[in-house]
Backbone as JSON, one array per atom type, in Angstrom:
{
  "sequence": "XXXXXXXXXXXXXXXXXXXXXXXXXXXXXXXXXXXXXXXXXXXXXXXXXXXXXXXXXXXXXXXXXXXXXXXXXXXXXXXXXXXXXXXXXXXXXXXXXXXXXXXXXXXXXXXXXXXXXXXXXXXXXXXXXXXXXXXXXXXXXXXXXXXXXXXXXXXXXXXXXXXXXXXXXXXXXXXXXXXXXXXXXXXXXXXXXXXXXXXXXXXXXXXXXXXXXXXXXXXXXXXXXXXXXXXXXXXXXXXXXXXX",
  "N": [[-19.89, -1.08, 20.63], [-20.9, -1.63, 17.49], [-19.27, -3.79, 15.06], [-17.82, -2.76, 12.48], [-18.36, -3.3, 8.62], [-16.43, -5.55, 6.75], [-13.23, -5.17, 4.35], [-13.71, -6.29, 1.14], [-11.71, -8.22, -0.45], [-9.97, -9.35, -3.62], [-8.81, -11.48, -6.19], [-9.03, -10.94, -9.07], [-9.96, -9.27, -11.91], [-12.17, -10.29, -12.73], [-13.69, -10.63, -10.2], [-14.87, -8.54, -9.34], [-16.75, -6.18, -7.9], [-19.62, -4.69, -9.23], [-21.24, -3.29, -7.51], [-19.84, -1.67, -6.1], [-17.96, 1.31, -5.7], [-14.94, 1.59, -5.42], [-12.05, 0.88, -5.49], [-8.92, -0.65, -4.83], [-5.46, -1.12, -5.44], [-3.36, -3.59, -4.64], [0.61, -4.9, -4.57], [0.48, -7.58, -3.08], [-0.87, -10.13, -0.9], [-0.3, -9.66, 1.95], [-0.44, -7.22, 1.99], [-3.17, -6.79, 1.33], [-3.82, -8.08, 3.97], [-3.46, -6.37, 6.19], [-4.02, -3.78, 5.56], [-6.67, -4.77, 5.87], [-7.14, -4.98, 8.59], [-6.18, -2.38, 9.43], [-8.22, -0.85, 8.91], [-10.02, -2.13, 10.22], [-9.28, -1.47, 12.82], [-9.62, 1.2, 12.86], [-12.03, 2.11, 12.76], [-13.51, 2.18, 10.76], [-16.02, 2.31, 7.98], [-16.27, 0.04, 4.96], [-17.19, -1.02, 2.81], [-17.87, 0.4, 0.47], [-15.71, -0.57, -1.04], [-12.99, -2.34, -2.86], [-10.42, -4.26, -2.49], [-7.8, -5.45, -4.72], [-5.34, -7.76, -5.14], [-2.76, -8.13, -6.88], [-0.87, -9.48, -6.88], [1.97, -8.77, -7.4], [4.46, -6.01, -8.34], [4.79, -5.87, -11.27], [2.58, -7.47, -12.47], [0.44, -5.63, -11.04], [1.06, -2.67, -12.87], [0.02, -3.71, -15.34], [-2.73, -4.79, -14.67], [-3.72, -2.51, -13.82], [-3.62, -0.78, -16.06], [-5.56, -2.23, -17.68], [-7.78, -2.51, -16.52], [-8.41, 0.4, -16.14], [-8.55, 1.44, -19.33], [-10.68, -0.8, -20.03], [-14.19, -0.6, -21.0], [-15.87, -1.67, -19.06], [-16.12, -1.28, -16.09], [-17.71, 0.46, -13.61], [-16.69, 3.2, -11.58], [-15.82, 5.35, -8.53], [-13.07, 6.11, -7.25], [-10.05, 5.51, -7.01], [-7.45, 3.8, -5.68], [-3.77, 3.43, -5.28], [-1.1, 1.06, -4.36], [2.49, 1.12, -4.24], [5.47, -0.55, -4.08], [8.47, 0.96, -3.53], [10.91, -0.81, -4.27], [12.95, -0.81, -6.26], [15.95, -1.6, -7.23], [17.14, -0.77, -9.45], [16.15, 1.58, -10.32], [15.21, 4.87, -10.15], [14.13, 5.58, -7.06], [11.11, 7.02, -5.53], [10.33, 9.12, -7.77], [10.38, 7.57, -10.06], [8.85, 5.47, -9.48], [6.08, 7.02, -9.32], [6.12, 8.22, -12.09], [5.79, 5.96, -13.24], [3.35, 4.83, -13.08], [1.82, 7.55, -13.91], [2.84, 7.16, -16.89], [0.98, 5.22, -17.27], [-1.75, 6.46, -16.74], [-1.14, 8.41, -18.79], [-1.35, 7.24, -21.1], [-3.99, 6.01, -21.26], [-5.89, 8.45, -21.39], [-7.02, 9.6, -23.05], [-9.61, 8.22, -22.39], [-11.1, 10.0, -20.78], [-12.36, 12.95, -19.83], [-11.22, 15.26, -21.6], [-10.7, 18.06, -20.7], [-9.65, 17.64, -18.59], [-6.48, 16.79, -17.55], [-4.56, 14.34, -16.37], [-1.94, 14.0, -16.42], [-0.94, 16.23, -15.89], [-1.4, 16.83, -13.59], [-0.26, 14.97, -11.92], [2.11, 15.81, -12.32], [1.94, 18.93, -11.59], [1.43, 18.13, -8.77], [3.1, 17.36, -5.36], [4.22, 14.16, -4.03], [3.33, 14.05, -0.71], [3.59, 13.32, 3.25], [1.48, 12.14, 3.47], [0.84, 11.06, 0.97], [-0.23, 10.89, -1.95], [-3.08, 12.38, -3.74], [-5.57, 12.89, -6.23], [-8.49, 14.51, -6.94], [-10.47, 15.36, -9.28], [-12.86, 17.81, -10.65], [-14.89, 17.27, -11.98], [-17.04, 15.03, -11.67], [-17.44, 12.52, -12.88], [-15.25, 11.76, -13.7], [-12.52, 10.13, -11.8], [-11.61, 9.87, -8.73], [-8.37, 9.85, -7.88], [-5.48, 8.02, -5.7], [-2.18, 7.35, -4.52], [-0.34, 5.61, -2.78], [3.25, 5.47, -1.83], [4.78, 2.34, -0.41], [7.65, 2.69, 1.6], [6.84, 4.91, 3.32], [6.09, 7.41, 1.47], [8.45, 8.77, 0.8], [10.93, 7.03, 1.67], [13.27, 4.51, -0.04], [11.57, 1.3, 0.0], [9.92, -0.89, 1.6], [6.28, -3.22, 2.28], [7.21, -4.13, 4.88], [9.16, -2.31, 5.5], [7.39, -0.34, 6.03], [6.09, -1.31, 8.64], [7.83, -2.09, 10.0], [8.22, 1.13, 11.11], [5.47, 1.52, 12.81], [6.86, 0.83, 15.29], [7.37, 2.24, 18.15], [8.44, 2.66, 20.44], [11.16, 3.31, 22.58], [12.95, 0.33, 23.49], [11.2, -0.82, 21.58], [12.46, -0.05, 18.89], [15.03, -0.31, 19.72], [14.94, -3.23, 19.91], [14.54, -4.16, 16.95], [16.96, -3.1, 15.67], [18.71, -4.58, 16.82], [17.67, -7.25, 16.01], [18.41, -6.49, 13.32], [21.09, -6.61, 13.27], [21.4, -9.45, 13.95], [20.35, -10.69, 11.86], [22.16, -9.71, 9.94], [24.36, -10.7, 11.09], [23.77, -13.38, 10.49], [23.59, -13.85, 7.6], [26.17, -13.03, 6.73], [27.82, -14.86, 8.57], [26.76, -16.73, 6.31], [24.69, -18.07, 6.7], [22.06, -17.54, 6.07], [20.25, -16.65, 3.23], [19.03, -14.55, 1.8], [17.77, -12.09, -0.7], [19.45, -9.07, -1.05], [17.54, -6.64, -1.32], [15.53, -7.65, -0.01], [15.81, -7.58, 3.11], [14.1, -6.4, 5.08], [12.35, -7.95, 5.07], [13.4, -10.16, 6.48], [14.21, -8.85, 8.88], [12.05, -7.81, 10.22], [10.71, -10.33, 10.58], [12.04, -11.87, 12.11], [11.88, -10.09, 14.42], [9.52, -10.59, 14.7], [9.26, -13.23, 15.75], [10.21, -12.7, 18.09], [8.09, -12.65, 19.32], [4.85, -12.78, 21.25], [2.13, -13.81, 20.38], [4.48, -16.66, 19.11], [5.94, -15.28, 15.9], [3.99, -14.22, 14.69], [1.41, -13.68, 12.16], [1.58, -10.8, 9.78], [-1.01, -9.66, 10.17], [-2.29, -10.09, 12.26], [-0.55, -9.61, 14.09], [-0.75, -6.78, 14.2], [-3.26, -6.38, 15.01], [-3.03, -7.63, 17.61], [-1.78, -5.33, 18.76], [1.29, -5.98, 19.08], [2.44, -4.77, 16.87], [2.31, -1.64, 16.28], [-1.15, 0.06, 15.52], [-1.45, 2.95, 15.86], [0.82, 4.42, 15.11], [2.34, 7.27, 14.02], [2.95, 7.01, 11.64], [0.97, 5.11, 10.77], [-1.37, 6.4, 10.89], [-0.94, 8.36, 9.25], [-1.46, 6.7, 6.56], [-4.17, 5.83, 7.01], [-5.11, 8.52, 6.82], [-4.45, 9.2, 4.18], [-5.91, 6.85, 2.84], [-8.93, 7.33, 3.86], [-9.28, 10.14, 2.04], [-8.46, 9.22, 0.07], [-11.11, 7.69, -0.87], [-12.62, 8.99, -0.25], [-14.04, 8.28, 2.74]],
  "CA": [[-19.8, -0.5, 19.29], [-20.91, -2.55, 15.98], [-18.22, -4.13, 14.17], [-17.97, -2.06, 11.06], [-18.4, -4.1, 7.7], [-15.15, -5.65, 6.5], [-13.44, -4.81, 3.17], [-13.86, -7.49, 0.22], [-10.6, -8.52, -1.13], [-10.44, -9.85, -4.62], [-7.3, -12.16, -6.6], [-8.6, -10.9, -10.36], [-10.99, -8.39, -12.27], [-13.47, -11.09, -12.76], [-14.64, -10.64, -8.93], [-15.13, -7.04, -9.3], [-18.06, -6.38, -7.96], [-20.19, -3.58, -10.27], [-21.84, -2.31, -7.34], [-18.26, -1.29, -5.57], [-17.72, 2.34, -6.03], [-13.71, 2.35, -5.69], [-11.07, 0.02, -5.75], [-7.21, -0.27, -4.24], [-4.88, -1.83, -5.94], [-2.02, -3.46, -4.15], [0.81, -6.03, -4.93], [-0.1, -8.37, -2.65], [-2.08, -10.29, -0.13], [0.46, -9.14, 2.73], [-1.03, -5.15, 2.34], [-4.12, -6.71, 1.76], [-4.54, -7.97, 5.23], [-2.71, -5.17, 7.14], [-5.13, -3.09, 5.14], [-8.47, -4.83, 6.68], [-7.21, -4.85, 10.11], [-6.28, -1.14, 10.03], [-9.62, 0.13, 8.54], [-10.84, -2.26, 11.27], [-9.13, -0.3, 14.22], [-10.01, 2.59, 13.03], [-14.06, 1.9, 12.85], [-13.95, 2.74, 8.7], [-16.96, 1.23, 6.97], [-15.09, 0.35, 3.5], [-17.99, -1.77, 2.87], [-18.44, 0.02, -1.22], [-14.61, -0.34, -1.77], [-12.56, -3.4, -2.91], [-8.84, -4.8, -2.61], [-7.12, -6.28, -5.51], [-4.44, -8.22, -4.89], [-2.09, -8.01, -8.0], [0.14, -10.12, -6.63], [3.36, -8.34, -7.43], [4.51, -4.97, -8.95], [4.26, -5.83, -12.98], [0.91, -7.49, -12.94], [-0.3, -3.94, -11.54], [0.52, -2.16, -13.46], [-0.74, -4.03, -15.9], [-4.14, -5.0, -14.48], [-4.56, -1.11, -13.52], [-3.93, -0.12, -17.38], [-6.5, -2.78, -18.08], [-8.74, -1.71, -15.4], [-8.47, 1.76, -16.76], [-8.58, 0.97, -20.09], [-12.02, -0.95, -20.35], [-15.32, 0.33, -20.49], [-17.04, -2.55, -18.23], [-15.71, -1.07, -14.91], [-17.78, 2.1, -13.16], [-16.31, 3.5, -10.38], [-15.13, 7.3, -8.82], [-12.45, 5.79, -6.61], [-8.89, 4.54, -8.04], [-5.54, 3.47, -4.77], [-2.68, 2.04, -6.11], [0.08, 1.21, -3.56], [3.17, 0.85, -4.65], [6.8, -0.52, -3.12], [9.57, 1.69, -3.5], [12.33, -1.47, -3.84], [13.73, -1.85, -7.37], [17.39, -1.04, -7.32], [17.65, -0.09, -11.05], [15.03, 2.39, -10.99], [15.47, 6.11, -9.02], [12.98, 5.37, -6.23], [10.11, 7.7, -5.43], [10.02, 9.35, -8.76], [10.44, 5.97, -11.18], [7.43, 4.71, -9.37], [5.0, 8.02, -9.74], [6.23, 8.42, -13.53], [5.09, 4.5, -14.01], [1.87, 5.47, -12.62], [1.51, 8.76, -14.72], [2.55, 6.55, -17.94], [-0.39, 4.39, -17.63], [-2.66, 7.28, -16.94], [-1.15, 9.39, -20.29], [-2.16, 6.31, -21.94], [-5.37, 6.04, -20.61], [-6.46, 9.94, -20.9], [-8.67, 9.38, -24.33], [-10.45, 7.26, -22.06], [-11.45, 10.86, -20.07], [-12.69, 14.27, -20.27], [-9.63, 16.19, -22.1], [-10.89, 19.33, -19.67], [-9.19, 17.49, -17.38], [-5.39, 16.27, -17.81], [-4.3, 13.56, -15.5], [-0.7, 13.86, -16.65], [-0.87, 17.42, -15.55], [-2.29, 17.03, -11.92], [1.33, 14.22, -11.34], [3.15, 16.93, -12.44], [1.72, 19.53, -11.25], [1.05, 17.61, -7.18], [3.81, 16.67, -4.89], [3.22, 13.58, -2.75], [4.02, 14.0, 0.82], [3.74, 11.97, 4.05], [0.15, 11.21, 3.62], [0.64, 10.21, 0.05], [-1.0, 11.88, -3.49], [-4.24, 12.32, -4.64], [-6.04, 13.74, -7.43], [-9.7, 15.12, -7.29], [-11.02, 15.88, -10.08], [-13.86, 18.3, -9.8], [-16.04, 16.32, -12.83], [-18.22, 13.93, -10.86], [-17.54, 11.09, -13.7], [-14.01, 11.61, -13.54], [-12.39, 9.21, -10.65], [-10.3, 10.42, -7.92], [-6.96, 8.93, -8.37], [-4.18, 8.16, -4.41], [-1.17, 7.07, -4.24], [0.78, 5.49, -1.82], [4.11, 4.65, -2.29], [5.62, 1.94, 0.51], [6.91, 2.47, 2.94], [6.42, 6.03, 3.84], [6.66, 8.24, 0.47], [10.06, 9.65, 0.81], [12.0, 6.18, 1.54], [13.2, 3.57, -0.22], [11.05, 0.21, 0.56], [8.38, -1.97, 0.99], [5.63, -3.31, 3.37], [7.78, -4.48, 6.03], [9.37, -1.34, 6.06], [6.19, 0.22, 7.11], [5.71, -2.29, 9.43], [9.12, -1.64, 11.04], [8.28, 1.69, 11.88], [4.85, 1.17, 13.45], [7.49, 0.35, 16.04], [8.32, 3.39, 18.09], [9.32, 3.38, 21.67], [13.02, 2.92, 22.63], [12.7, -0.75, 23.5], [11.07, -1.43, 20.35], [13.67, 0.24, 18.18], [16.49, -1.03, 20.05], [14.85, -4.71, 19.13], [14.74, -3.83, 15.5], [18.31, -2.48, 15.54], [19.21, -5.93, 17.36], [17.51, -7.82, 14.76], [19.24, -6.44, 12.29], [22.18, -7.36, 13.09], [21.25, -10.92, 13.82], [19.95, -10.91, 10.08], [23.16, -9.2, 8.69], [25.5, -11.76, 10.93], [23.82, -14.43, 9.66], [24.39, -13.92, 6.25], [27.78, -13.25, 7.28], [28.23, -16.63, 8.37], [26.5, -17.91, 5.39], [23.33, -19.02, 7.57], [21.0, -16.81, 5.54], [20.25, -16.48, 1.44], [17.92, -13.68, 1.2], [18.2, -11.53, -1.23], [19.7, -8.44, -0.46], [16.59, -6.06, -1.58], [14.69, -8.61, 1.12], [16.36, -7.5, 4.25], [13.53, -5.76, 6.07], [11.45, -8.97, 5.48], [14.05, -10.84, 7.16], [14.2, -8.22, 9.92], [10.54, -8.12, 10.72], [10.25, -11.74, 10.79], [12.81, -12.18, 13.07], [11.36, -9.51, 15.29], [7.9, -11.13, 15.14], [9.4, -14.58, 16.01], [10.47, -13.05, 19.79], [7.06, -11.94, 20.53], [4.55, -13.82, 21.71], [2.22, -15.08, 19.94], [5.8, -16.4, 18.3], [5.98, -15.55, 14.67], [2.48, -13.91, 14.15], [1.09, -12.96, 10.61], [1.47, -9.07, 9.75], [-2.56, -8.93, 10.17], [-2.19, -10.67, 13.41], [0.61, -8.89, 14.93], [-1.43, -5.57, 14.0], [-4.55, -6.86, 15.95], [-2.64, -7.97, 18.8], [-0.82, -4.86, 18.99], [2.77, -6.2, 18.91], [2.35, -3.65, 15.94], [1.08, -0.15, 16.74], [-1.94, 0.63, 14.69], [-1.96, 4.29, 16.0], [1.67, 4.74, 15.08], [2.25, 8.27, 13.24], [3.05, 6.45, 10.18], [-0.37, 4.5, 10.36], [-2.13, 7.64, 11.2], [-0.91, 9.52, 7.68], [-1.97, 5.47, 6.05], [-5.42, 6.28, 7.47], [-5.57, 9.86, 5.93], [-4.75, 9.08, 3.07], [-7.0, 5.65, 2.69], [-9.85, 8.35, 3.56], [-9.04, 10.88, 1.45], [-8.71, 8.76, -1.54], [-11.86, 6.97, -0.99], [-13.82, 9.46, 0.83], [-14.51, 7.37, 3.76]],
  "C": [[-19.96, -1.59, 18.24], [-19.84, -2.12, 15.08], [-18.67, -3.74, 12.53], [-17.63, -2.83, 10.19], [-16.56, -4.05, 6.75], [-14.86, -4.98, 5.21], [-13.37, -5.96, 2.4], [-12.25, -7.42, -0.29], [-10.71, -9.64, -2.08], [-9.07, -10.12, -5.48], [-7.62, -11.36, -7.91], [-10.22, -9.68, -10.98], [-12.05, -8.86, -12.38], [-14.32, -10.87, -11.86], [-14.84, -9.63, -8.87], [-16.26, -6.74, -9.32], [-18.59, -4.87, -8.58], [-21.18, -2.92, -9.46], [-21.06, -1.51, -6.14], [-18.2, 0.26, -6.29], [-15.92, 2.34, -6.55], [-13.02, 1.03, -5.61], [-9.19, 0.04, -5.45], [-6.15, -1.82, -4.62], [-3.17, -2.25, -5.24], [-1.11, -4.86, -4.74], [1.11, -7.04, -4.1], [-1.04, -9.47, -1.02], [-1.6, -9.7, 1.45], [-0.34, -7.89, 2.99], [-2.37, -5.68, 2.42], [-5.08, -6.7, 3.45], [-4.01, -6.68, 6.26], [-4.18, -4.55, 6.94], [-6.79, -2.8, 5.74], [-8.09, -4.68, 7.97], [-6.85, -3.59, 10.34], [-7.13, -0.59, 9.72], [-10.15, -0.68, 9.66], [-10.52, -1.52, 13.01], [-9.43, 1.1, 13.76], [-11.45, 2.68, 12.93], [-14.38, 2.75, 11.28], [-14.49, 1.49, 8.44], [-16.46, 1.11, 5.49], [-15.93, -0.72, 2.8], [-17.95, -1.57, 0.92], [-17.17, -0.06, -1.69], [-13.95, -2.01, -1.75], [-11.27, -3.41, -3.03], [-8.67, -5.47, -3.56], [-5.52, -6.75, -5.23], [-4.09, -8.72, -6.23], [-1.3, -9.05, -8.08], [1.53, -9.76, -7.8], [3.1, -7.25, -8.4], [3.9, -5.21, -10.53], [3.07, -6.38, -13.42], [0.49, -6.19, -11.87], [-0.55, -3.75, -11.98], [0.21, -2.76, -14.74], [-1.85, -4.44, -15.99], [-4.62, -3.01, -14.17], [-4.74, -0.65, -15.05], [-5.28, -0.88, -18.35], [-7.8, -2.77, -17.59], [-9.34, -0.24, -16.47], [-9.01, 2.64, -18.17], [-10.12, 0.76, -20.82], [-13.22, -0.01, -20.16], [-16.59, -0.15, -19.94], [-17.12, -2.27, -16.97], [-16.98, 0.25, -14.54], [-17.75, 1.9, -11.53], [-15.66, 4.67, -10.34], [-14.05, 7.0, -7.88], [-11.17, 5.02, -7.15], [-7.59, 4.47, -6.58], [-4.88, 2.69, -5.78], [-1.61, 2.33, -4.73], [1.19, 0.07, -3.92], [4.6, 0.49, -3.85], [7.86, 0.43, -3.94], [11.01, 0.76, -3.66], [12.83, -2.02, -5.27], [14.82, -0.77, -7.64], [17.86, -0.32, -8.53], [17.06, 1.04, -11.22], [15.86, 3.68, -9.73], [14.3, 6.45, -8.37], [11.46, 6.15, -6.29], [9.61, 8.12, -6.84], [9.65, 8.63, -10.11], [9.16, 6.16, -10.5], [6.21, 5.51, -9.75], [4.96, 7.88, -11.39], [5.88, 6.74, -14.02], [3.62, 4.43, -14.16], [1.45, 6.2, -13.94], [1.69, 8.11, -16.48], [1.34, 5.93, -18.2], [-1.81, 5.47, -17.47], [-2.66, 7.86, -18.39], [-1.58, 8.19, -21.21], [-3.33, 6.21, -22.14], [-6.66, 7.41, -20.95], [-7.32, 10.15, -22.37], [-9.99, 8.78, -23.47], [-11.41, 8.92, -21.11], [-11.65, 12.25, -20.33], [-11.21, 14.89, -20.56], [-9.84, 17.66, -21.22], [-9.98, 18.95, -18.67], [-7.94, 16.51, -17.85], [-4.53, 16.1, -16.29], [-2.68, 13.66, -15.2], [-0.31, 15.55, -16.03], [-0.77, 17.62, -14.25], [-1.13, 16.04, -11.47], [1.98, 15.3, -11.23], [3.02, 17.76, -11.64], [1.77, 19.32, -9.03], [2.65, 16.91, -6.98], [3.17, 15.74, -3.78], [4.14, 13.99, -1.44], [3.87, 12.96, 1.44], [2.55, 11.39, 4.0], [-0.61, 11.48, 2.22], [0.07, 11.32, -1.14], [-2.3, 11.63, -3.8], [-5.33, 13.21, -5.26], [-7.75, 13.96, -7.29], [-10.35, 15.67, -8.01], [-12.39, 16.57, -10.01], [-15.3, 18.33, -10.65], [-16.18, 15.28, -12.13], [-18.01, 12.37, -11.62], [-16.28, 11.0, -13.71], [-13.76, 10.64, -12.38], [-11.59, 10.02, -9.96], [-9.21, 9.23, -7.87], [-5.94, 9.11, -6.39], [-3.63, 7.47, -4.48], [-0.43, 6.73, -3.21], [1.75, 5.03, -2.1], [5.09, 4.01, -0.58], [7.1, 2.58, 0.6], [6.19, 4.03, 3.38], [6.14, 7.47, 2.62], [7.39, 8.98, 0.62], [10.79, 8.83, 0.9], [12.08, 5.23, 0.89], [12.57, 2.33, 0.43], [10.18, -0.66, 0.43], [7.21, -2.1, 2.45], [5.94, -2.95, 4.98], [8.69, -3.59, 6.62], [8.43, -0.58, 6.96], [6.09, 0.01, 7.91], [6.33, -1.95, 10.34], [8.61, -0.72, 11.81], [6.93, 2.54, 12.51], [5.55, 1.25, 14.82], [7.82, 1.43, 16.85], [9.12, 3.76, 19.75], [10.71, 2.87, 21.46], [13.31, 1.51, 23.07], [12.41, -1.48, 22.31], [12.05, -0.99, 18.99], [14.68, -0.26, 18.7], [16.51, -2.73, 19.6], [15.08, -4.73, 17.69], [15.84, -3.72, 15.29], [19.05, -4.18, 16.23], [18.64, -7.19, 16.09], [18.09, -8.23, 13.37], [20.71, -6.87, 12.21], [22.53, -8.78, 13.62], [21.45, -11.29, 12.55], [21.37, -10.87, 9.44], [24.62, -10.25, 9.16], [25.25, -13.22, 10.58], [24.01, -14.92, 8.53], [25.73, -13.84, 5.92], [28.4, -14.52, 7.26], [28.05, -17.54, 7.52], [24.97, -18.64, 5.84], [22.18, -18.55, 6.66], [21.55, -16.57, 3.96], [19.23, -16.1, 0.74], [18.42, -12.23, 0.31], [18.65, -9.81, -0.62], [19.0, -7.42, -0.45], [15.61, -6.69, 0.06], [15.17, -8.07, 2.55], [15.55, -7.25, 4.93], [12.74, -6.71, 6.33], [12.25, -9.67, 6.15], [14.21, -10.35, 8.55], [12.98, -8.29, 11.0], [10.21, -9.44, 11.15], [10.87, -12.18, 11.79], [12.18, -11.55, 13.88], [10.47, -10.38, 15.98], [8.29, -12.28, 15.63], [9.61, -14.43, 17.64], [9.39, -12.99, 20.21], [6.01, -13.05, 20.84], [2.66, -13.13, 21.43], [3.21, -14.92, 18.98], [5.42, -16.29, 16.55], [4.46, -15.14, 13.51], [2.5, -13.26, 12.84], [1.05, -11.2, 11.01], [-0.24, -8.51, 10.58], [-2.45, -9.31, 11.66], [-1.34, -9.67, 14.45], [-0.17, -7.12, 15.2], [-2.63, -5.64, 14.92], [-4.09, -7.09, 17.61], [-2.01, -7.2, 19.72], [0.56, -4.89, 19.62], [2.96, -5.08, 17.93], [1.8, -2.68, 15.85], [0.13, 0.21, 15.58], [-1.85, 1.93, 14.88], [-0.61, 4.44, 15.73], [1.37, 6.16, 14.09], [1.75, 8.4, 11.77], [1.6, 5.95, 9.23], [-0.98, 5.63, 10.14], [-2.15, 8.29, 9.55], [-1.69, 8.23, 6.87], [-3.05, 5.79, 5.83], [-6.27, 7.81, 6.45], [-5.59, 9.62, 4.99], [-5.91, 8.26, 2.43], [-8.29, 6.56, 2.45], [-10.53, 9.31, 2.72], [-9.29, 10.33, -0.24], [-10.21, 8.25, -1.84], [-13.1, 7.71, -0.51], [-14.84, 8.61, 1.87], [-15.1, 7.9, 4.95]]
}
């Protein structure tokens, strides 16, 4: 089988290439690589779409409203994936309604036939995420993912976790964790307490062998199930948003 063409991943709007249909915006290089190695097990050509790596939640959304915004960009394709981990905020919903702000901002920029702020409201996301189709051709389609799964509080490495699924590999995870949580106990550990699942995961990845492998790595090597359920909805959605 020919190795299907990778996806481009890109640090800033400058590299944006203008003959790229769509674009997925994540905060940072972590999702990016997961990202290429699960469009590469699944044999998706993602060849006219590009990764931005935001590097972290608040430049997002502020490169997406600037994205959005200009009128040097064309493209019918818009991901944003978002973490689910800021304690002040009320999870799932905070993060959509941050989203949906920068669209109602944005919505001069688009046919008024069609109200963006309407189609949040109006759409619930489920397990394989939100996205908007507009059924004007110049309009963009707009998906959503929100880490880890859209319904829990989290982040990457949540995802990551539960990739994980026989009873062996959950019982490691569950052992993990309370390595992690008696080491901070003792004082051995001084991660923040939002951080835990990266501390979990890492520990995991350190028993397996190769010890301590990168997320993209571990995913390739399957120490990390690409076909997990979780991936599977990942996949749909990725598709869906991008028509792949």
């Amino acid at each position: 089988m020919a190795q299907v063409a990778s996806i481009k991943i890109i640090n800033n709007l400058n590299e944006f290439d203008h003959s790229k249909i769509g674009i997925l915006f994540v905060e940072g290089i972590d999702e990016c690589n997961v990202i290429r190695v699960l469009l590469q097990k699944y044999d998706i050509n993602s060849e006219n779409i590009v990764i931005l790596n935001c590097r972290g939640k608040e430049n997002l959304t502020k490169i997406l409203a600037q994205f959005l915004h200009s009128d040097e960009y064309s493209y019918q394709y818009v991901g944003i994936i978002l973490d689910v981990d800021d304690p002040k905020h009320d999870g799932i919903q905070a993060c959509l309604q941050s989203i949906q702000n920068i669209f109602n901002k944005q919505q001069q920029h688009y046919d008024p036939a069609f109200n963006y702020r309407k189609q949040f409201t109006a759409k619930k996301i489920t397990d394989t995420g939100l996205v908007i189709k507009p059924q004007n051709y110049h309009l963009p389609h707009v998906g959503v993912w929100l880490m880890p799964n859209n319904k829990d509080n989290g982040m990457l490495e949540d995802f990551l976790m539960k990739l994980l699924n026989s009873d062996l590999e959950k019982n490691a995870i569950e052992f993990a964790k309370k390595c992690v949580e008696e080491a901070q106990t003792k004082g051995f550990a001084s991660y923040k307490p939002t951080h835990q699942s990266k501390a979990i995961i890492h520990t995991y990845l350190s028993w397996q062998d190769p010890t301590g492998a990168p997320f993209s790595q571990a995913l390739q090597n399957k120490t990390l199930k690409h076909d997990a359920p979780l991936a599977q909805n990942f996949i749909h959605w990725l598709k869906d948003t991008f028509a792949l």
